[in-house]
N, C-alpha and C positions, 0 to 999 in steps of 0.2 A: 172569525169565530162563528160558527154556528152548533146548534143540535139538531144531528141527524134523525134520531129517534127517542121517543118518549115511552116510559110502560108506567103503568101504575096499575095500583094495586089496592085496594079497598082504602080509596083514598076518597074521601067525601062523598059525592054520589055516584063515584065512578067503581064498581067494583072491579073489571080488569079492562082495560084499554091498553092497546100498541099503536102509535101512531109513529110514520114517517113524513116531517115535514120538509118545503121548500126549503133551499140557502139563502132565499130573498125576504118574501112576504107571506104571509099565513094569516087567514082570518078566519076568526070563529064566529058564527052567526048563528044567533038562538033569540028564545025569547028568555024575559027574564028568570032568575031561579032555575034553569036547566044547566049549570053545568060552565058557562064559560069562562067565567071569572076564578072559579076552581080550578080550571085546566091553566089559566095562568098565572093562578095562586103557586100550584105545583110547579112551573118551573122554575118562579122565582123563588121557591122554597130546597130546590136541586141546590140554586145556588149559595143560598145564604145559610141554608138549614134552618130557619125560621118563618112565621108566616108575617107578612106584611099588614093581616087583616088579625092579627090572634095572639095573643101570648100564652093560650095553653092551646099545647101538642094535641091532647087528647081532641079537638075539636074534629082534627082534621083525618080521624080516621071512621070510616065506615060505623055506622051507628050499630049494629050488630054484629059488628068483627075486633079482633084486641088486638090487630095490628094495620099499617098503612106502610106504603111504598112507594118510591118516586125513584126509578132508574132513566138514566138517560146515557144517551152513546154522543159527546160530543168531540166535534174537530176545531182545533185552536191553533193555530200558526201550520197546519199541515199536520198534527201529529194528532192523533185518537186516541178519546180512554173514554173506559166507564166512570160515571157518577151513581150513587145510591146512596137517599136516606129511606132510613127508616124506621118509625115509628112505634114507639109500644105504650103502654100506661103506663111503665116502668122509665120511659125514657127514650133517647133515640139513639142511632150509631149511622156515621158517617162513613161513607168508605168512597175512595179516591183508586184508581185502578186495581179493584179489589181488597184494597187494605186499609183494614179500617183507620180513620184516625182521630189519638185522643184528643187533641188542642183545636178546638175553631179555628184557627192561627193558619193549620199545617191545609185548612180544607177550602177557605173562603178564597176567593178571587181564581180560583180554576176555571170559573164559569163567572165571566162578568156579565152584569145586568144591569141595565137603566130603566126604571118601572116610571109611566103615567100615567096616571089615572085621577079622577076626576076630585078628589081629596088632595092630589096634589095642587090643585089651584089653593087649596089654604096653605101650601107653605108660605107665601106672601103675607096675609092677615090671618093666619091661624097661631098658636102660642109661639113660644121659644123653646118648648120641649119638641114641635114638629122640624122645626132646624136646625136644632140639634140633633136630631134622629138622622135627620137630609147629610147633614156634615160627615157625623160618623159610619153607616154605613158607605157612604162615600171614601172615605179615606181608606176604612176597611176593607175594601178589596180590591184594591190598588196597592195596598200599604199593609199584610196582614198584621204584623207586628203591632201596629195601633191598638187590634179588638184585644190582644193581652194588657195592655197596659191601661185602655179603657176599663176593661173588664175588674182589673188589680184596684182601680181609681174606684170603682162603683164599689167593691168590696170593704174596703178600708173606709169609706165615705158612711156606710151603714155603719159599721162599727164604733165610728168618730161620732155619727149621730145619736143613736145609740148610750153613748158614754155621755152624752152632753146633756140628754134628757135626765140622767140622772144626778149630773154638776145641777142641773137647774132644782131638782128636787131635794137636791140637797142628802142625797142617799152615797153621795162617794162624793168629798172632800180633796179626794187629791188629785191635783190635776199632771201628776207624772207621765200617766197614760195616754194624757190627751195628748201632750205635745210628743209621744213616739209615733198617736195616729197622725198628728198634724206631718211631720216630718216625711212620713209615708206616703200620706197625701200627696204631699207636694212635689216628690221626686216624681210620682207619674203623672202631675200637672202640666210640669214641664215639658214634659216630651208630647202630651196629650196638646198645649199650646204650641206649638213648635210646628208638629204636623197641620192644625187646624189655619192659624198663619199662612204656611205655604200652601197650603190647598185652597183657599181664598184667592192669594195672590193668582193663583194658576187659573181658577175658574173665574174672576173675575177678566183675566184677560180674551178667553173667550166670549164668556158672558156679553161685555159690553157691545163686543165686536154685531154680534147675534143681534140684538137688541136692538141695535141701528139699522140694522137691515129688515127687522119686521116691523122697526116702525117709520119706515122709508126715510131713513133720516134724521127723521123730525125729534128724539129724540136720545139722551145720552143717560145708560144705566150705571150705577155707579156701588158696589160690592163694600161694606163696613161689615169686620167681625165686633164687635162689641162685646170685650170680656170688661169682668165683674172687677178686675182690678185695673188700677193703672200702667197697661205697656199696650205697647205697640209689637208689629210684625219686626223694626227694626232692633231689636234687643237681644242680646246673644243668650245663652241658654247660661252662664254663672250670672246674667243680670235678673233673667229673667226668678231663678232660684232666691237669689236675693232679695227682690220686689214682694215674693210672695211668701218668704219668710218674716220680714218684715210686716207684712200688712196683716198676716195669721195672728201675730203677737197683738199686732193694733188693736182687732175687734176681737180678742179672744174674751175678754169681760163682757160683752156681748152676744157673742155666742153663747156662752153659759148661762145667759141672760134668756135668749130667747131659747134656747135646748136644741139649738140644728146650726149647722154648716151655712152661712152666708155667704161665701165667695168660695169660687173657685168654675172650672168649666163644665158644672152641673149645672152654674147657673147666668151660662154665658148666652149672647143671644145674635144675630146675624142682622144687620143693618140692609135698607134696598132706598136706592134715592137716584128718581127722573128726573132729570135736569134740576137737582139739587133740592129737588122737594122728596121727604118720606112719602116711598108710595105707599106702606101700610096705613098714613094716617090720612096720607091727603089726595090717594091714587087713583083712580077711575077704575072701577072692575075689567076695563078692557087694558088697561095700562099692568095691575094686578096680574090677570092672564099674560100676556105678553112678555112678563120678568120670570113668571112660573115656566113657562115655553122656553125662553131664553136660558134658562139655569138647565134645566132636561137635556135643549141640545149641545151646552157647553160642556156638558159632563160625557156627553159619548166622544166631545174630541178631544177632552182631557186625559177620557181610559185611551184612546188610539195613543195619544202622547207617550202616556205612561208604559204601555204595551205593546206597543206597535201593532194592536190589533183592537176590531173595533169590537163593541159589546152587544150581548143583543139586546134590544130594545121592547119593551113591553107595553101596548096602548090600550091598557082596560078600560073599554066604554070611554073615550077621553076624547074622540074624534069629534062628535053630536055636540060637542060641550064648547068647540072652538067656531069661531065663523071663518068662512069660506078663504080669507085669506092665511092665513094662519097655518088653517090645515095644509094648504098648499104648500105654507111654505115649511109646515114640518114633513111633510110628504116629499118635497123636492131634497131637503136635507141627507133624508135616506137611502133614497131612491139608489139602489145596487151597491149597498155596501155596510149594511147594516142589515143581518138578519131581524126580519121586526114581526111580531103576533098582534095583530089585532082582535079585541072583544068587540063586538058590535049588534044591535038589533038587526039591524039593516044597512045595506050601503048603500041604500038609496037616497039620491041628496046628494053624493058623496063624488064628484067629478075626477078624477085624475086617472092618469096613465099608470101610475104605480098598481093601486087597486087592479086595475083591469089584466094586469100579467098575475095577480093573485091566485095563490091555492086556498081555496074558499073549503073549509067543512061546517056542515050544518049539526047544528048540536043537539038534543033532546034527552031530556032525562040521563045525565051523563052517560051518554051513549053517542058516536058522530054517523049520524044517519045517511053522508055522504060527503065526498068532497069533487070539486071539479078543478 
């Protein structure tokens, strides 16, 4: 899978750009604030239709224009089509070979993407809302069906909350409501556990694999989902219904107690343990790094699994942040089979064979002043 070609269109500080990139490697080399991080903000925003740095749309269009565009021509197992979002203060529209479409569901994983960058090093000791993020859009474009049932989960969970601030204040007495939100809740918990479960299972098995090998051995990583109730991965989906039927009833005087939703996989969180020690509590910022590296390159061989095709790979500014082995060994990972875009100041420092077959553009004021 690669993208042949990029346009955009009064997209941050890019007012119109056409670029044709390598099948291989592509580096963007600027100084900072010019422009690079936005050229791979935009692809990854082709693919997901959202920004990885923004939750509002409006940021990411042209500060003097009411609209933004991000088209791109990509080739996926041999077959070609157009992508195109785009953007208004009104909203955005998706379109997949010309046609728009209305459900996130029908548009995500056409374009898969594995993003690094230097905030990815706090998925390890950063919250459980950044792992959870890690988790779902993961499953989500491998799996699109998840982001509706997600999306259903986040909806009803407002509403559940919502009605609970008012049990606590004592302004609605009846809790009939609560238990048709809880019910609701819970049927897309289920499926919402289920997926997260086996995408664990699957990335941990590569995971570990990875892990051993960048840490020559010497150590063994080891992958804990960590939900808010009591089940495991081995529990079938009516056990699973039952557990969490059951445990809603338990704290439901609780909940109305404190006014919000307690459990469920809003507020589940993802376990990491080198040779049996938590590395978020007890981990060395290079052991840290090295699970953050390890989960990146488990996920591009999890989409090959899933797709028989690899994803392309994004290293914003992430290179400078690794030491020289590391890089190596995520450069050698890649290396002819993985369309990959690097952001960088420079590549100087930067030793390997990969780099040196690069199509390098220099970036300025979003504009690419050259490529070789």
């Amino acid at each position: 899978m690669h993208i042949q070609q990029l346009h955009l269109s009064n997209y941050r500080n890019y007012q119109q750009l056409s670029v044709n990139f390598d099948d291989k490697i592509n580096v963007f080399i600027g100084e900072n604030a010019q422009g690079k991080t936005n050229l791979m903000e935009a692809i990854y925003v082709l693919g997901f239709s959202k920004s990885h740095r923004t939750t509002k749309d409006k940021e990411l269009i042209h500060w003097d224009q009411n609209y933004a565009k991000i088209e791109g021509s990509v080739l996926k197992r041999k077959q070609q089509f157009p992508m195109e979002i785009q953007i208004t203060n009104k909203g955005k529209k998706a379109k997949l070979n010309h046609l728009e479409q209305k459900r996130l569901s029908d548009y995500i994983g056409a374009l898969n993407i594995v993003m690094f960058a230097p905030e990815d090093l706090n998925l390890v000791k950063g919250s459980p809302q950044i792992r959870r993020r890690f988790i779902d859009m993961e499953i989500g474009q491998i799996k699109p069906i998840y982001i509706y049932h997600l999306g259903q989960y986040v909806k009803i969970l407002k509403q559940r909350n919502h009605l609970l601030k008012q049990l606590q204040k004592r302004k609605n007495d009846d809790r009939t409501m609560l238990r048709v939100l809880t019910d609701q809740l819970i049927d897309h918990a289920v499926i919402i556990l289920e997926k997260r479960f086996l995408f664990m299972k699957r990335l941990h098995g590569w995971a570990k694999d990875i892990h051993k090998s960048i840490s020559r051995g010497l150590e063994d990583l080891h992958l804990q989902y960590a939900p808010t109730i009591d089940v495991t991965e081995n529990e079938k989906k009516d056990q699973l219904l039952t557990i969490l039927q059951d445990s809603f009833k338990t704290i439901e005087n609780k909940e109305v107690e404190r006014g919000t939703t307690l459990i469920g996989p809003h507020r589940d969180d993802l376990l990491f343990f080198v040779n049996e020690k938590n590395v978020q509590t007890y981990g060395s910022q290079g052991q840290q790094r090295t699970t953050a590296l390890s989960l990146k390159l488990a996920e591009i061989e999890l989409i090959y699994q899933e797709i028989n095709d690899y994803p392309i790979l994004l290293l914003d500014d992430v290179l400078s942040e690794l030491d020289d082995f590391r890089q190596s060994h995520l450069l050698d990972t890649i290396e002819g089979k993985v369309q990959t875009f690097v952001s960088t100041t420079s590549v100087d420092g930067i030793h390997h064979k990969t780099l040196e077959k690069a199509e390098i553009f220099r970036i300025n004021n979003g504009k690419i002043l050259d490529k070789k």
